[in-house]
C-alpha positions as CSV (number, residue, x, y, z in Angstrom):
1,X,218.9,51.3,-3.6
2,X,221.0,53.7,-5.8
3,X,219.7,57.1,-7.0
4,X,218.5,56.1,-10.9
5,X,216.2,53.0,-9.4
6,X,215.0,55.4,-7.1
7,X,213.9,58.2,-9.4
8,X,212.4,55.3,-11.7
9,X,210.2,54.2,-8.6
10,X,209.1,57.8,-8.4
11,X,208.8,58.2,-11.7
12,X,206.5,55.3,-11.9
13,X,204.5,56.1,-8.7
14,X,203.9,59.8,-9.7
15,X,202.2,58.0,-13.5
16,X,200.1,55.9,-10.8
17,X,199.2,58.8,-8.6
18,X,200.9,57.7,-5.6
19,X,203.5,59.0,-3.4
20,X,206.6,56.9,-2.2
21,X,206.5,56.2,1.0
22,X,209.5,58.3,3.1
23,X,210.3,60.9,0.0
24,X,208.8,64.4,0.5
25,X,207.7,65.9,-2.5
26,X,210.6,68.1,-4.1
27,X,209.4,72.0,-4.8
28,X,210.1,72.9,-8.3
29,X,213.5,75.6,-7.2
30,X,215.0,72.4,-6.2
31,X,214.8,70.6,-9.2
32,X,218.1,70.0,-11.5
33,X,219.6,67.2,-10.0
34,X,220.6,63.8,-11.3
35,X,217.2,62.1,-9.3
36,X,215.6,65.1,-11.2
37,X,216.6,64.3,-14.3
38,X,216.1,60.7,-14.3
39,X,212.6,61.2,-13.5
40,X,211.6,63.6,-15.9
41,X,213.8,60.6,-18.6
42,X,211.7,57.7,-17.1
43,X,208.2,60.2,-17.4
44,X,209.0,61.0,-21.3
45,X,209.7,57.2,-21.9
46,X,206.6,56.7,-20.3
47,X,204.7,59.2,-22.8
48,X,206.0,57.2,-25.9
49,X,204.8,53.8,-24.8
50,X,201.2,55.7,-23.7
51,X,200.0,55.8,-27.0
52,X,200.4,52.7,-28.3
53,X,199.0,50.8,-24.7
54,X,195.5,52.8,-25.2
55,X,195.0,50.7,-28.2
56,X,194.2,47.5,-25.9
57,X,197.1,44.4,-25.7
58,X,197.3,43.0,-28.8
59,X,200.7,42.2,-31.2
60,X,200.6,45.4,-32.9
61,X,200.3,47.1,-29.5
62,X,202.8,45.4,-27.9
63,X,205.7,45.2,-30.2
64,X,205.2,49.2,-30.5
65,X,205.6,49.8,-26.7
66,X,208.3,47.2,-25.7
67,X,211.3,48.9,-26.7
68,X,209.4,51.9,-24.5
69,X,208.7,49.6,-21.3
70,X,212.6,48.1,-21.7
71,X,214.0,51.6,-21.6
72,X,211.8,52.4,-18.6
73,X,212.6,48.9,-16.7
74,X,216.5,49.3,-17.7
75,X,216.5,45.4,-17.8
76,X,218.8,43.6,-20.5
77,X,215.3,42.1,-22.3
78,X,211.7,42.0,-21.4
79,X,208.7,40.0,-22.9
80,X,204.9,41.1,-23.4
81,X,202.7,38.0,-23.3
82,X,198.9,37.4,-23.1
83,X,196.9,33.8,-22.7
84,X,198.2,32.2,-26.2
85,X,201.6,33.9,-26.4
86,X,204.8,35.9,-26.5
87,X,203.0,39.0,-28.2
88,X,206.8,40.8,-28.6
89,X,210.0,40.6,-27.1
90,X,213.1,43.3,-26.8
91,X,216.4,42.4,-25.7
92,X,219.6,40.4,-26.7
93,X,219.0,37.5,-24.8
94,X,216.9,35.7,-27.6
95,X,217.6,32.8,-26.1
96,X,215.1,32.8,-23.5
97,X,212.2,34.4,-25.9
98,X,210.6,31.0,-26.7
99,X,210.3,30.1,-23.0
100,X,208.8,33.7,-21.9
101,X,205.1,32.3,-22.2
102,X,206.3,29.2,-20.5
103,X,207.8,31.2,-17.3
104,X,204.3,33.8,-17.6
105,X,201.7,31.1,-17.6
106,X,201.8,30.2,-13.5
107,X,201.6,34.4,-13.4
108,X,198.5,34.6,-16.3
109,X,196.9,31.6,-14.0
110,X,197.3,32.4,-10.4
111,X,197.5,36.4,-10.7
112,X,200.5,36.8,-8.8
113,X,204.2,38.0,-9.5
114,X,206.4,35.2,-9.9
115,X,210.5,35.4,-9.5
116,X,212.0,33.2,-12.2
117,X,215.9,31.8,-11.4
118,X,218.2,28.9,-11.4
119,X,217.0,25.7,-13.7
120,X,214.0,27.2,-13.9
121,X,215.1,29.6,-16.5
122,X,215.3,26.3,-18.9
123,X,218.5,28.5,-20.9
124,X,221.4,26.1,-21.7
125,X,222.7,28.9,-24.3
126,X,226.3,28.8,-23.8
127,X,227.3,32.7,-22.1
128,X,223.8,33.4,-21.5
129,X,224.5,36.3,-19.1
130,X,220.7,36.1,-17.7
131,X,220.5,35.1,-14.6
132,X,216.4,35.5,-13.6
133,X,213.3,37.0,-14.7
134,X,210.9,39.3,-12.4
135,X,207.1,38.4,-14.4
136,X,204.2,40.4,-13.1
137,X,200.6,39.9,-14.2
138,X,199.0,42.8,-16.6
139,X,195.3,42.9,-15.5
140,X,192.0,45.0,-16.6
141,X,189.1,45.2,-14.5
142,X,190.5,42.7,-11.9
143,X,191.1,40.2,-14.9
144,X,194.8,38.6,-15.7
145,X,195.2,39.6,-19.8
146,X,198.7,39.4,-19.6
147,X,202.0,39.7,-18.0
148,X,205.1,41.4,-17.8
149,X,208.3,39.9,-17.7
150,X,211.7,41.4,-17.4
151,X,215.0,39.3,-17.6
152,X,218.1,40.7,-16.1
153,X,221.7,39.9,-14.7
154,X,220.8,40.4,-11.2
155,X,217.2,39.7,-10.1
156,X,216.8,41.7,-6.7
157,X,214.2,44.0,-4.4
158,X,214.5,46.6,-6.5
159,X,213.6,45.0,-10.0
160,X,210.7,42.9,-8.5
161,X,209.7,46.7,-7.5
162,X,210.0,48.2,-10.6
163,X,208.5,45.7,-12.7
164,X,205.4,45.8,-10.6
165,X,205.4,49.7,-10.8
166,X,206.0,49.6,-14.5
167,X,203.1,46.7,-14.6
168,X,200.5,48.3,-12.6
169,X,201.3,51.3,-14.6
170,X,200.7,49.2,-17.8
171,X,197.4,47.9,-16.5
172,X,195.7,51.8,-15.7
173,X,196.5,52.3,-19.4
174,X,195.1,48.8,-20.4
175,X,192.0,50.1,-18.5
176,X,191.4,53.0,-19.8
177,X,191.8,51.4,-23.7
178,X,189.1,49.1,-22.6
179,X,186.8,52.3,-21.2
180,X,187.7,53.8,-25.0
181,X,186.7,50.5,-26.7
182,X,183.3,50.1,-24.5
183,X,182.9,54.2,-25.0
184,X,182.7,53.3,-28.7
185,X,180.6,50.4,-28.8
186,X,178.1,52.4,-26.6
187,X,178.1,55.2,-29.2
188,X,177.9,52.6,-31.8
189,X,175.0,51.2,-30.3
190,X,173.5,54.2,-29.9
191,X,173.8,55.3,-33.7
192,X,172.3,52.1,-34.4
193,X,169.1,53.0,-32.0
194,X,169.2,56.3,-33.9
195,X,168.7,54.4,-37.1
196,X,165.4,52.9,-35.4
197,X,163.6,56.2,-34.4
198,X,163.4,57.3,-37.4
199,X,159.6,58.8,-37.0
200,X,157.7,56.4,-38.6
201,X,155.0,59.1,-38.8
202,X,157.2,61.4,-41.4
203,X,157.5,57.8,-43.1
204,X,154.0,57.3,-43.5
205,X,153.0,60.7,-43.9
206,X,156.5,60.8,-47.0
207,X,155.1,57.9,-48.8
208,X,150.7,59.2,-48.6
209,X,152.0,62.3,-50.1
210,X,154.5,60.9,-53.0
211,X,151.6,58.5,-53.5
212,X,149.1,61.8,-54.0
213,X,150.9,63.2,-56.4
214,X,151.7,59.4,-58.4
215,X,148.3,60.4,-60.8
216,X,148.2,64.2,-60.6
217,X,151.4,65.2,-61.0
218,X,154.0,62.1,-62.1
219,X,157.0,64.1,-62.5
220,X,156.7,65.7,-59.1
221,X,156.1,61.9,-57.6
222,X,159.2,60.9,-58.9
223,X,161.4,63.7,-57.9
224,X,160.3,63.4,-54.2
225,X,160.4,59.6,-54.1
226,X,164.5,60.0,-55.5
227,X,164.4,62.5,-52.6
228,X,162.7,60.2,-49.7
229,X,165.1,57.1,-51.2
230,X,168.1,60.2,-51.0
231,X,167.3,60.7,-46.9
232,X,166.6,57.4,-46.1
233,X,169.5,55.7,-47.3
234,X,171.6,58.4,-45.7
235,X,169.8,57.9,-42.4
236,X,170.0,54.2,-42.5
237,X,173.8,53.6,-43.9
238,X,175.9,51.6,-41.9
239,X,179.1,53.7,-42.3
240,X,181.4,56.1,-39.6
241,X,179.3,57.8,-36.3
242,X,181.0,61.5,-38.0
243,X,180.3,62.7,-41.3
244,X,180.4,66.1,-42.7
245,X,178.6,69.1,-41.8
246,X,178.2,68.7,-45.9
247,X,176.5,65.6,-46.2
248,X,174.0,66.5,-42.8
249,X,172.8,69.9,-44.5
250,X,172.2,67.9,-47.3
251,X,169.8,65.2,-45.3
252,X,168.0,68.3,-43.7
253,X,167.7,69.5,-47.4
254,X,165.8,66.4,-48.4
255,X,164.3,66.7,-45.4
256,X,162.6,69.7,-45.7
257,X,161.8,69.2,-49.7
258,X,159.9,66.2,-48.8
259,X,157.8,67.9,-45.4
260,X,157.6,71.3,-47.6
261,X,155.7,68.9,-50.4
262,X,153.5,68.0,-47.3
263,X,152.4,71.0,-46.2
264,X,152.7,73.1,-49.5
265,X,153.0,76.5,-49.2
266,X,152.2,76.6,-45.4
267,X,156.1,75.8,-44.5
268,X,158.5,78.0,-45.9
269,X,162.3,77.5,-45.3
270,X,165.6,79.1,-45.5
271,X,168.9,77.5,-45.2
272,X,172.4,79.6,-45.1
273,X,175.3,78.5,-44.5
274,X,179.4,79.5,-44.6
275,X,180.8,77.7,-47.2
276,X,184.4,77.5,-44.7
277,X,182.2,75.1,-42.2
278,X,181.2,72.6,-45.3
279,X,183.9,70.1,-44.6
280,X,183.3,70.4,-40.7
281,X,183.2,67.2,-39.1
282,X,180.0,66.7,-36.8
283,X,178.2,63.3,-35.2
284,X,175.6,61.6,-37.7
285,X,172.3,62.7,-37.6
286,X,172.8,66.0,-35.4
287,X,171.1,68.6,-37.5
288,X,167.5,66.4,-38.7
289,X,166.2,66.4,-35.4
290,X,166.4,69.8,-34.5
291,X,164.6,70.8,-38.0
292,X,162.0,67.8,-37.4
293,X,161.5,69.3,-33.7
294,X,160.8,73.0,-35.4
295,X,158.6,72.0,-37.8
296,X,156.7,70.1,-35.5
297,X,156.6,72.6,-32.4
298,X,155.9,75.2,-34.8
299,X,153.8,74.4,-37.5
300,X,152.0,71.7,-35.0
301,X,151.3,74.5,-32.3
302,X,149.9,77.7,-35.4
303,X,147.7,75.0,-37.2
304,X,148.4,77.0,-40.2
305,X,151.2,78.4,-41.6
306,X,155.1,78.5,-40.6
307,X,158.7,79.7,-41.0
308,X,161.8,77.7,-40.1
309,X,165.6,78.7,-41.0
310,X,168.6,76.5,-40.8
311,X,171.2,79.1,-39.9
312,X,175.6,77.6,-39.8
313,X,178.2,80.0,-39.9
314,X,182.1,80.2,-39.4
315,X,183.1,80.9,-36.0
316,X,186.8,81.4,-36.0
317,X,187.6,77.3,-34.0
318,X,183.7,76.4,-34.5
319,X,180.6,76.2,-36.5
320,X,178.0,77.8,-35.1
321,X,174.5,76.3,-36.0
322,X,171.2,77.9,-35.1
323,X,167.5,76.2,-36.1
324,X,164.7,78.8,-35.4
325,X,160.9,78.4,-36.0
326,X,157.8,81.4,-35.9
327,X,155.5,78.9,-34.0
328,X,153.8,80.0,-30.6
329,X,156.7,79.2,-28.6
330,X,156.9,77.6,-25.3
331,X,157.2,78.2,-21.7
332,X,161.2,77.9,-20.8
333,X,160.3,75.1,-18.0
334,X,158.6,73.0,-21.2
335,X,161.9,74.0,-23.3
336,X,164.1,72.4,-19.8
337,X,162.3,69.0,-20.2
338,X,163.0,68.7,-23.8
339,X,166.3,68.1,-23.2
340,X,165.9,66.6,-20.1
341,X,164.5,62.5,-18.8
342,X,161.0,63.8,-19.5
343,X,161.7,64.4,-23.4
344,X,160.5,61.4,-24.4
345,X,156.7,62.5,-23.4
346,X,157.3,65.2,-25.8
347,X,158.4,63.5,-29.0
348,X,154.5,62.0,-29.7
349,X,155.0,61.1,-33.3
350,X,158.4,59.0,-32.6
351,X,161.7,60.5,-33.6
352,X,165.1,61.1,-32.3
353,X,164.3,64.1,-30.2
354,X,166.5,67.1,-28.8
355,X,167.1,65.2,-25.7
356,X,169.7,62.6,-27.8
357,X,171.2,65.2,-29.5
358,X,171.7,67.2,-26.3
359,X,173.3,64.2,-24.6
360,X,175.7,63.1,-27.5
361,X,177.3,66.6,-28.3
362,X,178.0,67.1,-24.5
363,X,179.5,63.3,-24.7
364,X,181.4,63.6,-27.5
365,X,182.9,67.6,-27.1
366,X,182.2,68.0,-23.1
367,X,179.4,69.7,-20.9
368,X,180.0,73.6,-22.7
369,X,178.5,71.7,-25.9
370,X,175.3,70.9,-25.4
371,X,171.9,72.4,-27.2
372,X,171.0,76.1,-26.0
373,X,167.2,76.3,-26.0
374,X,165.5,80.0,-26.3
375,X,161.7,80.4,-26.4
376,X,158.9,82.0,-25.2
377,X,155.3,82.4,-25.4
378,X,154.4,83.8,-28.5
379,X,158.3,84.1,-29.6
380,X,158.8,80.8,-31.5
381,X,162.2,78.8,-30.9
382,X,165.3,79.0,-31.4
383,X,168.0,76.3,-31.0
384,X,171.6,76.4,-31.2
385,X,174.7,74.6,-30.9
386,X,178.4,75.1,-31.2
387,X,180.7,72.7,-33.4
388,X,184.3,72.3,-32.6
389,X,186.4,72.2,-36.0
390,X,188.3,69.0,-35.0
391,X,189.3,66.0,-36.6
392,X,186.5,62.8,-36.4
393,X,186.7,60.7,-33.6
């Protein structure tokens, strides 16, 4: 086998995690040589055809990675096909381009390699220097979605190798694009679930109190019924799972008008915030809960009146975010099970809850990003998180 197969086989098999059989791992002092560098070239093409695989196997996919995957088989053309086609082709052997899906379609039905030569081919171009094809199934989840083909001069041990490497490869990349897409339905899903738990007891309670004011006080009625049509229609939209740390303040805004009408001069609020975080992305409905779950631990546990303040400020990479209430607090074990299995039991009137919001931040930025809960007995609550400042997902 001669040294730049070789290094692609190791190049390939170090992307897959594997080690090749009869090859001891080279220290790093040693590197430099021609294997060396070949595998470091066939790693780098691999990088640019990465991106472009993650987005699933479709036509724009495809045709942006083939000229990647050719350069990393080394063959003189290769094809990309799924069930219904030839999604792109690279090479100068057109010829044989409207016969790829022909030559794939034993490999996309029986899940097996297949080693394409002689009349089989079905090329009567005149000078057609092709002389087989290597085609290798591309599978996610144990399913067939495609396959691989690569047409060459010489059809050997070492291409069938390679393309199998290279399509093995391609299928832990397919994967992982389908882990992304259900990732995102599952958040999608969950935003929509958000959407339902809307406490229908600040509904009720929204509209009896707009309602009260309807003959007393018209003006009043009308300003918080623009402001309960304000938060609703932002909690209900069917748009992105980010928006702007902007547009949440502003729900928690409306918000708060519409619970401070409520309870009158019994809730008092403060909001501050950096202007620099403003523009922050953060996940929908982030923010509401945690004021919802202060007003309701704390003016719920006094009975009389209450305090809450909405504190964000600029923290160099984050936003830093902190909701605290006056109320009676609670014992820390309480405080665990709010964000834990056992939250629902606490929400009572309905509503998101900490727990979701817990969950999702952790989901979405990693396990340093969840809620931080501190309370006490008789030392209200305070709740805080930590916003990276990156770009929506």
């Amino acid at each position: 086998m001669s040294t730049s197969v070789w290094a692609l086989l190791c190049a390939v098999r170090t992307l897959l995690g594997f080690v090749v059989p009869g090859r001891r791992p080279v220290p790093s002092r040693h590197l430099g040589g021609l294997p060396d560098e070949a595998t470091f070239a066939t790693l780098h093409v691999a990088a640019l055809a990465a991106p472009s695989l993650r987005a699933g196997l479709t036509r724009d996919s495809a045709r942006k990675a083939v000229r990647h995957l050719r350069a990393l088989l080394g063959a003189d053309a290769i094809a990309v096909t799924d069930a219904d086609g030839v999604l792109a082709w690279d090479g100068e052997a057109d010829c044989h381009r409207d016969h790829a899906h022909g030559h794939a379609r034993a490999v996309l039905s029986s899940g097996r390699p297949r080693v394409v030569t002689g009349h089989t081919l079905a090329c009567d171009t005149p000078g057609c220097a092709i002389r087989g094809a290597v085609v290798v199934p591309l599978t996610v989840d144990g399913r067939v979605v495609g396959a691989l083909a690569a047409y060459d001069t010489e059809v050997g041990p070492a291409l069938v190798r390679t393309v199998t490497e290279v399509a093995r490869w391609v299928s832990c990349q397919l994967e992982l694009a389908e882990l992304d897409s259900s990732r995102r339905r599952a958040m999608e899903a969950e935003t929509r679930a958000l959407r339902a738990q809307i406490s229908p007891h600040f509904i009720y309670n929204s509209l009896t109190t707009i309602a009260s004011f309807v003959r007393t006080d018209p003006e009043r009625a009308r300003e918080l019924l623009m402001d309960f049509a304000d938060f609703t229609r932002y909690a209900l939209r069917r748009e992105r799972d980010f928006t702007t740390l902007a547009d949440e303040l502003h729900c928690v805004d409306r918000y708060l008008l519409l619970e401070r009408a409520r309870f009158g001069e019994r809730l008092r609020f403060t909001v501050r915030v950096a202007p620099e975080v403003l523009s922050v992305p953060v996940p929908f409905l982030c923010l509401q809960p945690l004021v919802e779950n202060a007003i309701k631990h704390g003016m719920g546990t006094t009975g009389g009146c209450g305090e809450v303040r909405v504190l964000v400020s600029d923290a160099g990479p984050e936003a830093h975010v902190s909701v605290e209430d006056d109320g009676l607090g609670m014992d820390p074990e309480r405080a665990r099970l709010l964000l834990g299995d056992d939250s629902r039991g606490e929400r009572g009137e309905g509503g998101i809850g900490l727990a979701n919001v817990d969950v999702r931040l952790r989901h979405i930025y990693g396990e340093d990003y969840g809620l931080v809960v501190e309370t006490a007995p008789g030392a209200g609550t305070r709740v805080r998180l930590r916003l990276p400042k990156l770009s929506s997902r």
